[in-house]
KEKE-3310 file (N, C-alpha, C; in steps of 0.2 Angstrom, whole numbers, plus 5000, padded with zeros to 4 digits):
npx = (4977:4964:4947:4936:4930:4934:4941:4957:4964:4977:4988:4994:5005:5008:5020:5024:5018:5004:4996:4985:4973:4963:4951:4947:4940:4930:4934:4941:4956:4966:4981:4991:5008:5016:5034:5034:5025:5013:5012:5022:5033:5022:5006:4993:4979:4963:4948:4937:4923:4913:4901:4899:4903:4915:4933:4942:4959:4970:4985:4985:4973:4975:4982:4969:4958:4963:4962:4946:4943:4945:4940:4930:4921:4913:4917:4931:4946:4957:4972:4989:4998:5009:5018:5027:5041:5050:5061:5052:5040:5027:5021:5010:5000:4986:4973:4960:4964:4978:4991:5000:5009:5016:5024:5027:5032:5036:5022:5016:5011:5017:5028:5026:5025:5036:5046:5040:5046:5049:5045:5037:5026:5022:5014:4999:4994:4998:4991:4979:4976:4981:4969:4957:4960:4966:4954:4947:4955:4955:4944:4935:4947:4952:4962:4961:4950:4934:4934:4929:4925:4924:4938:4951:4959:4973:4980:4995:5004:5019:5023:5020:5017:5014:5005:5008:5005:4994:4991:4983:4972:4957:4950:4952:4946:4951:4958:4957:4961:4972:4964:4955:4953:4937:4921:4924:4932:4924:4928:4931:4935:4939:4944:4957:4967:4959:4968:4976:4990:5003:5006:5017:5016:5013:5003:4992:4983:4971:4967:4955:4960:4960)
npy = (4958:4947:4947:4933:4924:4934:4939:4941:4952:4951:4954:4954:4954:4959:4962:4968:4970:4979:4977:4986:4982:4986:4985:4987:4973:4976:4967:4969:4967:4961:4960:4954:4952:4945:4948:4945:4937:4932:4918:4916:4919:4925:4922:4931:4929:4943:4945:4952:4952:4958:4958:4957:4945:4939:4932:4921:4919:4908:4903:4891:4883:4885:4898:4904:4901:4911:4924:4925:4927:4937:4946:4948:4934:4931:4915:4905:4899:4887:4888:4885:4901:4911:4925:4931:4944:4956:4969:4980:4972:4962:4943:4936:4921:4912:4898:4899:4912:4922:4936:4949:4963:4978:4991:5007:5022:5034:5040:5056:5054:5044:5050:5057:5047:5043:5050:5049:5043:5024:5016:5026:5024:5014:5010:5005:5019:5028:5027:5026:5039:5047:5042:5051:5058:5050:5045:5056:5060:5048:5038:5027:5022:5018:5020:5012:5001:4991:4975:4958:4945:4951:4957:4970:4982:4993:5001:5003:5012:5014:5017:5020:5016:5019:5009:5005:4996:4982:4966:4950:4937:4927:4913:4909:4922:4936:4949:4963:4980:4991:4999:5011:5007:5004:4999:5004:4989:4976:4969:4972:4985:4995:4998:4998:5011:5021:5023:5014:5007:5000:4998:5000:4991:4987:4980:4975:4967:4964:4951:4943:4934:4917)
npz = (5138:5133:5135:5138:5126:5117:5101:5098:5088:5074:5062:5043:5034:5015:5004:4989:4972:4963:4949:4939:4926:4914:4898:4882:4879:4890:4900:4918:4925:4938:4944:4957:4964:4974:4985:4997:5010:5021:5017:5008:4991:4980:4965:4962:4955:4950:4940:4933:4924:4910:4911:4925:4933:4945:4946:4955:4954:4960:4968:4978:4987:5000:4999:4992:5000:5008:5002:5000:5009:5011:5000:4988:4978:4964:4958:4962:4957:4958:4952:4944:4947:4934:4936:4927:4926:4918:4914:4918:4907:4910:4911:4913:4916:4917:4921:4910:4907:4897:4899:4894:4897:4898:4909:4912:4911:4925:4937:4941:4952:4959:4960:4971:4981:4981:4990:5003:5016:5017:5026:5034:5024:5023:5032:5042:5048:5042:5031:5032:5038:5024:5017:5016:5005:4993:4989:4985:4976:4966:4958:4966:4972:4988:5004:5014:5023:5028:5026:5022:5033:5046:5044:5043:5032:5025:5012:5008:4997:4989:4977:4959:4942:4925:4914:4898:4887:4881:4879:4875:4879:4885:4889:4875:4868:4861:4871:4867:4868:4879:4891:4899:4919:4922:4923:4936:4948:4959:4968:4984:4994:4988:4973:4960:4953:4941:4931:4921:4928:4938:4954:4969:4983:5003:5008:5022:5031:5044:5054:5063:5077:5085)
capx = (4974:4958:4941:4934:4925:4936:4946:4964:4968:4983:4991:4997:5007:5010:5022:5024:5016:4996:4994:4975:4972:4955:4953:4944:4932:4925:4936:4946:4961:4969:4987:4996:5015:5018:5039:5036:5018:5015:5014:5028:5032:5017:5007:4986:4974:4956:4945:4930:4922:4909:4894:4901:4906:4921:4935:4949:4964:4976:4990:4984:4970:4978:4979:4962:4954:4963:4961:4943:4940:4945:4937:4921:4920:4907:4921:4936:4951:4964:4977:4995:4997:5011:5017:5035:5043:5058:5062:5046:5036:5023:5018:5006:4996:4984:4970:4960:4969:4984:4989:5005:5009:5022:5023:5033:5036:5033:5016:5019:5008:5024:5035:5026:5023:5044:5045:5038:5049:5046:5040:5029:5022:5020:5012:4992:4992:4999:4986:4972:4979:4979:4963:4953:4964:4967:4945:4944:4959:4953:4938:4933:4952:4953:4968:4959:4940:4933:4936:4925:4926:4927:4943:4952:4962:4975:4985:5003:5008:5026:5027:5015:5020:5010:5004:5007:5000:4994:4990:4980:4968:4953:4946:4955:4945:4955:4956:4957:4966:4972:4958:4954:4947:4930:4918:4929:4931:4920:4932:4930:4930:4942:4949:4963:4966:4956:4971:4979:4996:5006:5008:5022:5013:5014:4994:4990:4976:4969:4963:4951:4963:4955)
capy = (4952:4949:4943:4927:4926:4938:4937:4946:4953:4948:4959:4948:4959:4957:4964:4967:4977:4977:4978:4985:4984:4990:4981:4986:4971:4975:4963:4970:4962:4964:4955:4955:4949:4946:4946:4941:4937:4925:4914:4916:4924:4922:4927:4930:4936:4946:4947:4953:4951:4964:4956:4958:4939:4937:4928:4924:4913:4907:4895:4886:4883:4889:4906:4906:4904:4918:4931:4924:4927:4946:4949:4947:4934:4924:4910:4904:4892:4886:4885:4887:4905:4914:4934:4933:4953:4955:4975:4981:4969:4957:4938:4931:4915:4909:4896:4902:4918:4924:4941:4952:4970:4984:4997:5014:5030:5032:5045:5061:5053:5039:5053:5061:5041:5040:5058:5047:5038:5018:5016:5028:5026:5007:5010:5007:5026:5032:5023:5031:5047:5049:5038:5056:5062:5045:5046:5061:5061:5041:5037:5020:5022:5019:5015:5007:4998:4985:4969:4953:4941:4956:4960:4977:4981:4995:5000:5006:5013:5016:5018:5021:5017:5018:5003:5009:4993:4977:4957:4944:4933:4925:4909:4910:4927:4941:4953:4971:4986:4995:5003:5012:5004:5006:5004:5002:4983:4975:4964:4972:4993:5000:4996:4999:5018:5020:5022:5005:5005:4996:5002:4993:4994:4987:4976:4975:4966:4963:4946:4942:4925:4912)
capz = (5138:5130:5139:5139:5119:5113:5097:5098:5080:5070:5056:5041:5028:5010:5000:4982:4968:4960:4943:4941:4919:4908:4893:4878:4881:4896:4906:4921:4929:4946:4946:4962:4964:4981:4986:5004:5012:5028:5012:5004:4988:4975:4962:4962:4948:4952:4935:4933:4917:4907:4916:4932:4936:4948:4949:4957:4954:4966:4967:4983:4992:5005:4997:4989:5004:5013:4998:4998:5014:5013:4994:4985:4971:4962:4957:4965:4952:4960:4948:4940:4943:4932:4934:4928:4922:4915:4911:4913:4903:4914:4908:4916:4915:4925:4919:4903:4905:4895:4895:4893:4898:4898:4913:4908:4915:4932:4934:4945:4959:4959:4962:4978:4983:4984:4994:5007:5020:5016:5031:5034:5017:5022:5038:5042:5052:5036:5023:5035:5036:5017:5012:5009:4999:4988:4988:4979:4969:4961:4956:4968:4977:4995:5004:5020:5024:5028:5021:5024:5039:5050:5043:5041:5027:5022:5006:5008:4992:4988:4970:4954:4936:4920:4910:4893:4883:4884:4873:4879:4878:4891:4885:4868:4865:4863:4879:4866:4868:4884:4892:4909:4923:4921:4930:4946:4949:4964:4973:4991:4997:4983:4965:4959:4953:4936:4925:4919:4932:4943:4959:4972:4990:5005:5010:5027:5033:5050:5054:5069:5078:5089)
cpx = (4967:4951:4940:4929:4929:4943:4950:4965:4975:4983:4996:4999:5010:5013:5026:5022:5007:4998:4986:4977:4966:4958:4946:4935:4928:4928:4942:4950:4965:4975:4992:5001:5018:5025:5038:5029:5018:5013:5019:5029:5027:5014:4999:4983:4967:4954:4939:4926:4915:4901:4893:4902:4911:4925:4940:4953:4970:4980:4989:4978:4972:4976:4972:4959:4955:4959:4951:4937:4940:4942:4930:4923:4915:4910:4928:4940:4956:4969:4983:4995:5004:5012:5024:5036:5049:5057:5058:5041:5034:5022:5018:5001:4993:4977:4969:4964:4977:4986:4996:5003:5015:5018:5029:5034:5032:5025:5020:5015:5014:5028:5034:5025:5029:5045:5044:5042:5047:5042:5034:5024:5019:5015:5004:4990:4992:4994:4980:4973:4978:4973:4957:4955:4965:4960:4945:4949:4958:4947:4937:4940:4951:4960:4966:4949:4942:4932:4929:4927:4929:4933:4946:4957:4967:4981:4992:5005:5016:5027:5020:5019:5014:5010:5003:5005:4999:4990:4987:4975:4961:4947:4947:4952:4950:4954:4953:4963:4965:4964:4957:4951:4940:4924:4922:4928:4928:4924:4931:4930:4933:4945:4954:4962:4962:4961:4976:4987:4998:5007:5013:5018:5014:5005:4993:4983:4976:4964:4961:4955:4956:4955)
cpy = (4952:4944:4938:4927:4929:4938:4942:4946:4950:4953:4954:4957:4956:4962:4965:4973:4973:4979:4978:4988:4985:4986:4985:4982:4971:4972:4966:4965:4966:4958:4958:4949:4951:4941:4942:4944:4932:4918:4911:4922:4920:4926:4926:4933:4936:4947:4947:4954:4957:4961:4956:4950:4940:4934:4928:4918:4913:4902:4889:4888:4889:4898:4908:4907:4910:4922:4928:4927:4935:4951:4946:4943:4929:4916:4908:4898:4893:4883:4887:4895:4911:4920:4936:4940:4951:4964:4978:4978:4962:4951:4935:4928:4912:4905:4897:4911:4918:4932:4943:4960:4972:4988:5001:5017:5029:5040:5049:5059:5049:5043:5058:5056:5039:5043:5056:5041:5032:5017:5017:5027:5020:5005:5011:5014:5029:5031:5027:5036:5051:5045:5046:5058:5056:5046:5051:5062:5056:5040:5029:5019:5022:5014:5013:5007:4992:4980:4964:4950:4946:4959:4967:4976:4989:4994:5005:5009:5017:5021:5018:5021:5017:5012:5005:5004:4986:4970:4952:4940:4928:4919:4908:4915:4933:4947:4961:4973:4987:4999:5007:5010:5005:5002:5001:4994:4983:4968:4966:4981:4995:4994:4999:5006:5017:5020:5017:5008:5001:4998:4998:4999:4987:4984:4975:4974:4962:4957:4946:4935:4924:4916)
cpz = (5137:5135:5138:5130:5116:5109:5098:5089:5078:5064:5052:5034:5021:5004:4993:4977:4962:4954:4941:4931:4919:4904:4889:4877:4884:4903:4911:4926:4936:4946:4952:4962:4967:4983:4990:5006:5019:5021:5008:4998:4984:4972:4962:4957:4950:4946:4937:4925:4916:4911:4922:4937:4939:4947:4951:4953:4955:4967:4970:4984:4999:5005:4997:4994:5009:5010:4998:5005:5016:5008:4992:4979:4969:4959:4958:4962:4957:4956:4946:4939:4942:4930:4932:4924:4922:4909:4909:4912:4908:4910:4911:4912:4921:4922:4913:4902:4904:4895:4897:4893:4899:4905:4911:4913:4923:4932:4940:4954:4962:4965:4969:4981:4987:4988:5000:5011:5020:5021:5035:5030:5018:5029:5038:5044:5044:5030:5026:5036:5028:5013:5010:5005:4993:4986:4983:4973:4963:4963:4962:4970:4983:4998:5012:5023:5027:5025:5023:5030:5044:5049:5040:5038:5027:5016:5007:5003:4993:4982:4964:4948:4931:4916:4905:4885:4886:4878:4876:4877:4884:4887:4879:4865:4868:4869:4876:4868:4877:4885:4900:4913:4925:4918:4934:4947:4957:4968:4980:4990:4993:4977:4964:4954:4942:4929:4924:4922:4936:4949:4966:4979:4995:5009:5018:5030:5039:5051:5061:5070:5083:5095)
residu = (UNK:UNK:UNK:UNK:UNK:UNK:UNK:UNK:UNK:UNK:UNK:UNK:UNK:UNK:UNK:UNK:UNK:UNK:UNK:UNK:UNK:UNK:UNK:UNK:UNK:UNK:UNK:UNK:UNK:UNK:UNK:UNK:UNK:UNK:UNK:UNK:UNK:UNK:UNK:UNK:UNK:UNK:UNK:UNK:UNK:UNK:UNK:UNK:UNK:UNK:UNK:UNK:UNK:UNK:UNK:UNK:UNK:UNK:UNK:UNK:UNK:UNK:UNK:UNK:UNK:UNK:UNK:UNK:UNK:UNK:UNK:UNK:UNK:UNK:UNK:UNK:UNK:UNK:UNK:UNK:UNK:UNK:UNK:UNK:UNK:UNK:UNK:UNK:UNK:UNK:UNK:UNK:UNK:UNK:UNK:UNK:UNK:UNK:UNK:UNK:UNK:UNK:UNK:UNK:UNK:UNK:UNK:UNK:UNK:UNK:UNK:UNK:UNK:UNK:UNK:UNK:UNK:UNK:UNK:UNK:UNK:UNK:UNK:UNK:UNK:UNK:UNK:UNK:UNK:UNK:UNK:UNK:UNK:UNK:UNK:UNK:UNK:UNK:UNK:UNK:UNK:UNK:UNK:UNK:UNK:UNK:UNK:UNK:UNK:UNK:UNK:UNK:UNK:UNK:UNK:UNK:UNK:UNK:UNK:UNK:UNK:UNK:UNK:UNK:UNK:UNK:UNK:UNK:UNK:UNK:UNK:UNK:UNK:UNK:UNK:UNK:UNK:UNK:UNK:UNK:UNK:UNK:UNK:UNK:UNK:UNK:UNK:UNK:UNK:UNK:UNK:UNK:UNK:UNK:UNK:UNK:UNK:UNK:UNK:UNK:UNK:UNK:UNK:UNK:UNK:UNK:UNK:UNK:UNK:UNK)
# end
C-alpha cells in the first residue's frame, strides 16, 4: 500500500510488430501494428523528416495523447490510420503519407530472437537483462529507458525480418529508395535497429496511476 501522495505504477502492454524504414530522402518512418493493446488492436505512424521535424499519427486522440505522452514529437495528426499486410507486403496510409513495403527473410538476430521462450523474451527482466548487448550490437537500440511523464519503457523482441524494399509517397513527394535508418530517429531513448526491418515485440510501459 503506497503513502499518502504517492502514485502506484501500472503496466500497460502492447502487442504487435514495429516496422522501423530509411528512406533515400532523408525521411524515417516508425509504423507500429498493434494486435492487442489496452486500446485495442490499431495501427500508429512515427515520421521524422530530414530536418528533424516529428510527427506522429494516431487514429484517436485517445491513443495520440498516450503515445505522446511516452514519445518526443513536434506535431501530433489525429487521423485515419491504415497498416493492412497480406504475405509479407505492408500498405499503409496515414494523412499525407502513403507508403508500401515488403519484409523477407527473417535476419539471423530473428533466429536467436525465437531460441527465446515467448515469455521470457516478452518480459521486462528479460528486455533489461539483454539492453547491453542490443546497445552495442545497434547503433541507437535500447530495449528499456526512460520514456516521458516519468514513464518506463521496455522492448520484448520476438522476431526480426528484413525490409527488402519499399514505394511511397509524403505530401505527394516521392519517399525514394530503401535506405538504413540513419541518423537513429528521435522519438524517445532508442530507434529502431538501423537496418530497415520489422520486428514482432512485445512494448511495455510503466505508467505512474493517480
Amino acid at each position: 500500500m503506497g503513502t499518502a501522495g504517492e502514485r502506484t505504477p501500472r503496466r500497460a502492454r502492447f502487442r504487435g510488430r514495429i516496422a522501423g524504414l530509411g528512406t533515400t530522402s532523408g525521411v524515417r518512418i516508425v509504423v507500429g501494428r498493434w494486435d492487442s493493446s489496452p486500446f485495442g488492436a490499431f495501427a500508429d505512424v512515427m515520421l521524422e523528416r530530414p530536418d528533424g521535424h516529428r510527427v506522429l499519427y494516431a487514429p484517436t486522440d485517445e491513443v495520440g495523447a498516450f503515445i505522446a505522452d511516452t514519445y518526443v514529437f513536434d506535431e501530433i495528426r489525429t487521423v485515419p490510420v491504415r497498416a493492412d499486410t497480406h504475405h509479407g507486403t505492408w500498405a499503409v496510409e496515414a494523412g499525407d503519407l502513403a507508403v508500401a513495403f515488403t519484409s523477407g527473410r527473417r535476419l539471423p538476430l530473428g533466429w536467436l530472437l525465437r531460441a527465446v521462450p515467448g515469455p521470457v523474451a516478452a518480459s521486462p527482466a528479460w528486455a533489461g537483462a539483454v539492453d547491453p548487448v542490443a546497445r552495442r550490437a545497434m547503433r541507437g537500440v535500447s530495449t528499456r529507458g526512460q520514456a516521458r511523464s516519468g514513464r518506463r519503457e521496455w522492448y520484448g523482441a520476438t522476431d526480426l525480418h528484413a525490409v527488402t524494399r519499399l514505394a511511397g509517397s509524403l505530401s505527394e513527394r516521392p519517399l525514394g529508395d530503401l535506405a538504413p535508418v540513419e541518423p537513429p530517429t528521435r522519438f524517445g531513448f532508442s530507434s529502431t535497429p538501423p537496418t530497415p526491418s520489422v520486428t514482432t515485440v512485445v512494448t511495455t510501459v510503466e505508467v505512474l496511476g493517480a
